[in-house]
C-alpha positions in Angstrom: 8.0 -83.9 58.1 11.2 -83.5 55.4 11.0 -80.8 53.7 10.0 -81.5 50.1 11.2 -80.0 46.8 9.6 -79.5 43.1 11.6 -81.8 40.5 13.4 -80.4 37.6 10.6 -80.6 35.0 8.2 -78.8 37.1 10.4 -76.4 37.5 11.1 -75.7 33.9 7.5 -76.0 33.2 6.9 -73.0 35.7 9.6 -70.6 34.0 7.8 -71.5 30.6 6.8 -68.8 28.5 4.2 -70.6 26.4 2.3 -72.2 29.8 2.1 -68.9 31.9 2.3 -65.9 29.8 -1.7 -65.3 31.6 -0.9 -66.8 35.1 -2.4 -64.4 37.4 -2.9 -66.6 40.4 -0.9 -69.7 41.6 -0.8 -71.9 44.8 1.3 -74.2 45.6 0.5 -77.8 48.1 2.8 -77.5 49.8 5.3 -74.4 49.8 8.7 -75.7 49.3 12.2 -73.6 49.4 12.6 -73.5 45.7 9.9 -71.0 45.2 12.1 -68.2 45.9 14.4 -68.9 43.2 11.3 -69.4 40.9 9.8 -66.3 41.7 13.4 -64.8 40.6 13.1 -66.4 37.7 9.7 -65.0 36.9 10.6 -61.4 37.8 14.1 -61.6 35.5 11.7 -62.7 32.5 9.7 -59.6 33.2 5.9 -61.4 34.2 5.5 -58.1 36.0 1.8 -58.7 36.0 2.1 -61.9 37.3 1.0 -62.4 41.0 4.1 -62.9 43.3 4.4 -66.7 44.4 3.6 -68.0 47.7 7.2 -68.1 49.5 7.6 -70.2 52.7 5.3 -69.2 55.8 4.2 -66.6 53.8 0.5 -68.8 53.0 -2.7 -68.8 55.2 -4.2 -70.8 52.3 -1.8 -73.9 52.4 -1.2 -75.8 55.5 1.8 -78.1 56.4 -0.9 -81.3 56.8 -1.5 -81.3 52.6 0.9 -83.9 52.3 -0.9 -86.0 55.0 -2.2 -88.8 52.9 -6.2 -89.1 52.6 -6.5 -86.6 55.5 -10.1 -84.9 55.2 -10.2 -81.3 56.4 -13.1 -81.2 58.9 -13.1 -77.6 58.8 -14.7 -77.3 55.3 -17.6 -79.6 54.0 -18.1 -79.9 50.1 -21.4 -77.6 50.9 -19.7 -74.6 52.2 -17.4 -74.8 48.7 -20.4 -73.5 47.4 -21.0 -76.8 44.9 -24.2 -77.5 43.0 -27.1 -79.6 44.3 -26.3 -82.4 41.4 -22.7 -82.8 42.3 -23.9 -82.6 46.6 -25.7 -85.6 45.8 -23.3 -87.0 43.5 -20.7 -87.4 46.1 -23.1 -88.2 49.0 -24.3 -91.1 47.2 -20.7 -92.1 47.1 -20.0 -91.6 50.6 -17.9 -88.3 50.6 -19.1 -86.2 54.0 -15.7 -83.9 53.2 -13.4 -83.0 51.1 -9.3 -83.7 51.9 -7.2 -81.2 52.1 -6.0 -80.6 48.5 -9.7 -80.0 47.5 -10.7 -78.0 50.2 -8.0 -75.8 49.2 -8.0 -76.5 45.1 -11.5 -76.2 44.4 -12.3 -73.0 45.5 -9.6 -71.3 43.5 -10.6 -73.3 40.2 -14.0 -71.9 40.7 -13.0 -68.5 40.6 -11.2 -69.1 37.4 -7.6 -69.1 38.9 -4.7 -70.9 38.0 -3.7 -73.9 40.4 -0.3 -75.9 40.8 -0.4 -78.6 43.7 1.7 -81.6 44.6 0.7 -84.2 46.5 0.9 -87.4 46.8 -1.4 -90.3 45.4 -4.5 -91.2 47.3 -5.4 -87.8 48.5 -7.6 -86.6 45.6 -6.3 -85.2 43.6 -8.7 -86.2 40.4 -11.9 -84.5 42.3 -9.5 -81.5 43.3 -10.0 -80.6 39.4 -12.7 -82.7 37.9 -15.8 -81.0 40.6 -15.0 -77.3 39.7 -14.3 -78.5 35.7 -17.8 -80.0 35.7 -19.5 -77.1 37.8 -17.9 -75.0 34.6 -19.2 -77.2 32.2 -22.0 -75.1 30.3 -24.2 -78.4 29.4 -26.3 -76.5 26.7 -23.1 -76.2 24.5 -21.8 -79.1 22.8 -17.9 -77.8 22.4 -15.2 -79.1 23.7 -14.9 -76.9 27.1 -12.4 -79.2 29.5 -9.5 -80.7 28.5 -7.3 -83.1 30.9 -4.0 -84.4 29.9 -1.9 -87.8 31.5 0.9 -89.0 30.7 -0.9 -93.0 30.3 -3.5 -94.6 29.2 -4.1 -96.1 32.8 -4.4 -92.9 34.7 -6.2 -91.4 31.6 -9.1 -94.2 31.9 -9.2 -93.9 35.6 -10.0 -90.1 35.4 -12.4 -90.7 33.1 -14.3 -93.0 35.3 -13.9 -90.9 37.9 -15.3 -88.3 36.8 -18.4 -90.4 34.4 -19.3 -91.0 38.1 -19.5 -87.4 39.5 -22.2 -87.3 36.5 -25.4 -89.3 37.9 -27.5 -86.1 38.5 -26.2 -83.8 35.2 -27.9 -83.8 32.0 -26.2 -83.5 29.1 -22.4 -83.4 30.3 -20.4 -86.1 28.4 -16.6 -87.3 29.3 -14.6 -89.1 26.6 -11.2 -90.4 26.7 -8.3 -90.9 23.9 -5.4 -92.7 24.2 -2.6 -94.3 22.4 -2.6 -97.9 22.0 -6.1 -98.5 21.0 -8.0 -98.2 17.7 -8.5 -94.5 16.8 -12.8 -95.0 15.1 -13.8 -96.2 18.0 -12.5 -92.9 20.2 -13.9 -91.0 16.9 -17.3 -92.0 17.6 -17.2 -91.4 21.3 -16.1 -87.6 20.1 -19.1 -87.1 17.3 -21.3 -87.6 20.7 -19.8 -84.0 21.6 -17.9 -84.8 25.1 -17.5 -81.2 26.8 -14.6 -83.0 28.7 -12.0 -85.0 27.2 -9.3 -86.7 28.7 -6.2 -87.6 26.8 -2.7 -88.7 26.3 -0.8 -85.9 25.0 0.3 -88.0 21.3 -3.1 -89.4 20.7 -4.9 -85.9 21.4 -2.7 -84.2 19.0 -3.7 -87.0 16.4 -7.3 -86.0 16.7 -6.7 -82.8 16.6 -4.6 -83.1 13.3 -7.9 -85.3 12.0 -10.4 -82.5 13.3 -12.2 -84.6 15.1 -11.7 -82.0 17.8 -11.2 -78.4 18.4 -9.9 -76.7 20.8 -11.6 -73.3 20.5 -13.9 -73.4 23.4 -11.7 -75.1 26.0 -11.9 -72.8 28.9 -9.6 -75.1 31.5 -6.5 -77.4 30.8 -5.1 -79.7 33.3 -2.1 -81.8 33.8 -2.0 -84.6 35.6 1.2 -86.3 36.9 2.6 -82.8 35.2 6.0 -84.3 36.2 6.0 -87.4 34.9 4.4 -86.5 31.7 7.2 -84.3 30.7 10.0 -86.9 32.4 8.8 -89.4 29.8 8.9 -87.4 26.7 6.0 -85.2 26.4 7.1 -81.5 26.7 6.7 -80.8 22.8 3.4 -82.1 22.8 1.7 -80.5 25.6 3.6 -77.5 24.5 1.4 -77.6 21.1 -1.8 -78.3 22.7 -1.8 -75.3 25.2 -0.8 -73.1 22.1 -3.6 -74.6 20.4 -5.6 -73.5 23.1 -6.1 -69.8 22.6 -9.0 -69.3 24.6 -7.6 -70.9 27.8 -9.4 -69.5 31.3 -7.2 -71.6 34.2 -4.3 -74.1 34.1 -4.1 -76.6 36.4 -0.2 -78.7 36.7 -0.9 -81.4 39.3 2.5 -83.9 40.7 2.0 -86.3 43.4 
């Protein structure tokens, strides 16, 4: 298999200031050369409490098979990631015996609160990677805003929400809305005076909410980005910047690229 590498806007969003100034924990799917002169970079802006970065062979928690597309790893069943009876049943009802290899390995760190990074490609699952451990979060006697997952369109941005809508059959009380640009903003309005604890969102159109306070950000305990990459490639680096400054009470970061 080539050897892969993390593009340029990854790579500037890992040396950011504003996204990782409480990075404690990072892995990476899969290890990739340029680590080493990221790491560099980390130690010259002084994140001295920053955990090192996985370098190359250095990881017994990434494998070489991650980028292996749909490629379950028998070793681990959703059960032994310690999931909830309502999500068990959830994803047995929809067919899922285990989990592929990004969420074997994602999930367990985003249930201990840590911060995750991981490419790979699409098909291998990478929405259920974050969505299970954001909903196993999810405190459903709260009504705030607790989850918050960014994409860069309003395709992928519908698709997640589905997604995850579905992983909700056997939870009470856990809403998911989604905001986008392109679309009439009352109608999104209403869907957020039902009090979604997870929203998914384009990066403009979120910001417009939150301008309007039809949102807050105050109890979001986990940000992701999907397609982190592409986001930023088509324009949206000032806007996400915003929203995870706005987000002062932030627990885990999640950046996923395919």
């Amino acid at each position: 298999m080539p050897s892969m590498t993390i593009s340029l806007p990854i790579c500037i969003l890992l040396t950011s200031r504003t996204y990782y100034h409480n990075l404690q924990y990072t892995i990476f799917i899969p290890v990739c050369p340029p680590l080493r002169e990221i790491e560099t970079e980390f130690s010259r802006i002084s994140y001295r409490k920053t955990k090192k970065l996985q370098t190359l062979g250095k990881s017994d928690t990434i494998k070489k098979n991650s980028m292996e597309k749909g490629k379950r790893n028998m070793e681990v069943t959703f059960e032994s990631l310690g999931l909830s009876e309502a999500m068990l049943k959830a994803l047995e009802e929809k067919g899922y015996g285990y989990p592929t290899t990004i969420q074997a390995e994602a999930i367990p760190y985003f249930l201990q609160w840590r911060d995750v990074i991981a490419k790979a490609p699409t098909g291998t699952g990478k929405t259920f990677a974050f969505g299970i451990p954001m909903i196993e979060h999810i405190d459903a006697e709260s009504e705030d805003l607790q989850g918050l997952i960014l994409a860069p369109t309003r395709e992928l941005a519908i698709q997640i929400c589905d997604e995850l809508r579905g992983l909700l059959t056997y939870y009470k009380n856990i809403r998911v809305a989604v905001v986008y640009g392109g679309a009439k903003i009352e109608g999104q309005i209403k869907q957020l005076k039902n009090h979604p604890q997870i929203v998914v969102a384009t990066p403009g159109r979120l910001m417009d909410h939150y301008k309007r306070h039809t949102l807050s950000f105050d109890k979001v305990q986990t940000v992701v980005l999907d397609e982190a990459d592409r986001m930023l490639d088509m324009g949206f680096f000032d806007d996400v910047t915003k929203i995870i400054e706005k987000v002062k009470n932030r627990r885990n970061l999640g950046l996923f690229s395919a």
